[in-house]
NUSENU-608711 format. One record per residue: y, x, z of N, C-alpha, C in turn. Coordinates in nm, 3 decimals. Example, Ala and Ser with C-alpha at 12.3 -4.5 7.8 and 13.67 -1.06 7.14 Angstrom:
<<-0.569, 1.319, 0.780>, <-0.450, 1.230, 0.780>, <-0.330, 1.320, 0.780>> <<-0.225, 1.285, 0.708>, <-0.106, 1.367, 0.714>, <0.003, 1.290, 0.787>> 
This chain:
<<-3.463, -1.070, 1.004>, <-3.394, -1.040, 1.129>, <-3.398, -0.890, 1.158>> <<-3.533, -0.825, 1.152>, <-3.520, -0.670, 1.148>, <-3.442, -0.564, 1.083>> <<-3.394, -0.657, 0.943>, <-3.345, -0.581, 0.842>, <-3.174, -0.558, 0.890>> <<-3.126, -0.709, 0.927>, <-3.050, -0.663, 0.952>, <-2.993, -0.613, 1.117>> <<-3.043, -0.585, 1.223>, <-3.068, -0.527, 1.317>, <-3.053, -0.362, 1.306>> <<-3.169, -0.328, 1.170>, <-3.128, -0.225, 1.169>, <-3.041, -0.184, 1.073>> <<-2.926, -0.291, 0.996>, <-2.777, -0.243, 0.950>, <-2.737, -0.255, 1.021>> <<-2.712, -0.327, 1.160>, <-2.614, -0.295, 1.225>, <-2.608, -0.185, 1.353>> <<-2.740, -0.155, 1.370>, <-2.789, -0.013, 1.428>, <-2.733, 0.113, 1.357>> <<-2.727, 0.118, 1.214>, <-2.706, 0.187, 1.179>, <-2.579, 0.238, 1.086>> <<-2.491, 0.129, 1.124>, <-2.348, 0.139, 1.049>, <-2.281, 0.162, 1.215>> <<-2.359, 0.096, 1.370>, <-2.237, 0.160, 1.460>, <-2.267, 0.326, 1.489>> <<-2.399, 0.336, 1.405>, <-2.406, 0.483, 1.427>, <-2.315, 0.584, 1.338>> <<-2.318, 0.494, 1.219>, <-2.188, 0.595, 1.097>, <-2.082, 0.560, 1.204>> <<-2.004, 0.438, 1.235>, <-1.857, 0.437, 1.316>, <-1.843, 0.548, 1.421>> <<-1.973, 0.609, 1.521>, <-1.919, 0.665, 1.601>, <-1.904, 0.825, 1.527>> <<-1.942, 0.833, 1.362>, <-1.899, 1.015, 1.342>, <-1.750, 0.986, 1.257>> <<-1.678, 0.862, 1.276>, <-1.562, 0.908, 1.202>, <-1.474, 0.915, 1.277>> <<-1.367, 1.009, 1.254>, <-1.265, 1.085, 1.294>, <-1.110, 0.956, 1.298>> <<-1.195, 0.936, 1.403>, <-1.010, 0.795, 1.414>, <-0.869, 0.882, 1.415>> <<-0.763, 0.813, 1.351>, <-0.641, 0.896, 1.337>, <-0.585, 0.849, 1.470>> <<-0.499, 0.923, 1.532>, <-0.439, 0.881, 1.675>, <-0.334, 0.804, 1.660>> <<-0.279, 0.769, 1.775>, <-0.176, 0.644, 1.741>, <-0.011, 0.684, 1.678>> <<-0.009, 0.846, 1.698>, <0.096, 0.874, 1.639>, <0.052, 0.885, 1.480>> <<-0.031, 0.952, 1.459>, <-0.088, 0.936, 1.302>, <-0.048, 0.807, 1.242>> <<-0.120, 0.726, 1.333>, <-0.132, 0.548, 1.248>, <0.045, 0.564, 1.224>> <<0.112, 0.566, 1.316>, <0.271, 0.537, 1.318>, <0.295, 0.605, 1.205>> <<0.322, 0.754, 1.248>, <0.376, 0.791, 1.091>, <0.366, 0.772, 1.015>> <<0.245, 0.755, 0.931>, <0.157, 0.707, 0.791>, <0.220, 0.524, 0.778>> <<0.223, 0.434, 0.884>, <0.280, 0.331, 0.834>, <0.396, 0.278, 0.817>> <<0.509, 0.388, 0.883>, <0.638, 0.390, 0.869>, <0.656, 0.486, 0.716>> <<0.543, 0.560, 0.676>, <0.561, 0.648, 0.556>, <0.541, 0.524, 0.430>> <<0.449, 0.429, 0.507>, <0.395, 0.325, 0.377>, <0.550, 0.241, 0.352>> <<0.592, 0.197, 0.451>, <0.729, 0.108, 0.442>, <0.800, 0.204, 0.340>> <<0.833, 0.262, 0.395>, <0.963, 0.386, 0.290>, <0.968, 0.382, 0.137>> <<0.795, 0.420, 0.114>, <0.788, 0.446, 0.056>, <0.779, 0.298, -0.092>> <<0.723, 0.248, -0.012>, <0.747, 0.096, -0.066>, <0.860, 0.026, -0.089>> <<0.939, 0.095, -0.014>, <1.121, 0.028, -0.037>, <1.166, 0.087, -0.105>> <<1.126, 0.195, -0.125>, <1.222, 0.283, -0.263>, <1.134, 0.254, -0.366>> <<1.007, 0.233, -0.394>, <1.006, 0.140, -0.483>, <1.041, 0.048, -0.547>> <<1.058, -0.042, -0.460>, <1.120, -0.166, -0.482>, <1.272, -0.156, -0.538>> <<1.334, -0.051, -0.450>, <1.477, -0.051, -0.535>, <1.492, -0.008, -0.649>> <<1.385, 0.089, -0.687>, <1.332, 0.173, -0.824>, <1.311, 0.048, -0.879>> <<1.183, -0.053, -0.908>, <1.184, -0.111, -0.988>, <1.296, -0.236, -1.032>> <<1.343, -0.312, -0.901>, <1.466, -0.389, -0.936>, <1.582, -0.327, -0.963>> <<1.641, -0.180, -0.960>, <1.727, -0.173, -1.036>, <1.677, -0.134, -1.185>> <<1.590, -0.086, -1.247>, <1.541, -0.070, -1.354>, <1.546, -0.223, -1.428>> <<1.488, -0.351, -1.294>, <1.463, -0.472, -1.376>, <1.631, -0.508, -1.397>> <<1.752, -0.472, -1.349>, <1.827, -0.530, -1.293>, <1.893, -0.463, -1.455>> <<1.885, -0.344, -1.474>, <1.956, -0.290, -1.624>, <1.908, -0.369, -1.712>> <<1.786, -0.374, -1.717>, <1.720, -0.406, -1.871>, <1.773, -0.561, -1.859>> <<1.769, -0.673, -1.769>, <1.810, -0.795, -1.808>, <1.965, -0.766, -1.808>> <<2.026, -0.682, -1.807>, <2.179, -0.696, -1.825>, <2.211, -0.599, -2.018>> <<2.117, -0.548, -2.038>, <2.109, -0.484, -2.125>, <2.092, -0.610, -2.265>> <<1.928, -0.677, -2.232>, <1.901, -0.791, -2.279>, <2.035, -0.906, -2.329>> <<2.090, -0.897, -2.213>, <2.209, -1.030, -2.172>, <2.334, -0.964, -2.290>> <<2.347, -0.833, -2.305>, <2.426, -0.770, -2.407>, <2.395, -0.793, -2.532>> <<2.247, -0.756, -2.593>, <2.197, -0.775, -2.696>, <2.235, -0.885, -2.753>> <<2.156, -0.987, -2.673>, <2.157, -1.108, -2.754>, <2.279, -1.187, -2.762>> <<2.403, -1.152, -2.653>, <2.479, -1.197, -2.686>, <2.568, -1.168, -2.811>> <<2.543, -0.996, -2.856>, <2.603, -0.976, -2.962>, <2.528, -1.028, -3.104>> <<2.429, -1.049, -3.091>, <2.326, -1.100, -3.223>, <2.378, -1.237, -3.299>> 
């Protein structure tokens, strides 16, 4: 019981030295995560979108 008493004594003492991002921070950074994740996504499905049409060429000429 002591042991952990003093983890949790001593992890709200690490929480109060970190530097919280403010609420415009959080916003930007998770509207940056979306973006950036959607142009991914179009990056990799049009890449997937050539190669199975590429594929679909091949083998049809084989």
């Amino acid at each position: 019981m002591r042991r952990i008493r003093r983890f949790i004594g001593e992890s709200y003492s690490e929480l109060k030295k970190v530097t919280w991002p403010t609420r415009e921070q959080t916003r930007n950074l998770t509207v940056l995560v979306f973006v950036v994740s959607a142009a991914v996504g179009v990056y990799i499905g049009a890449f997937d979108l050539l190669f199975n049409e590429l594929l679909k060429l091949v083998s049809t000429t084989v």
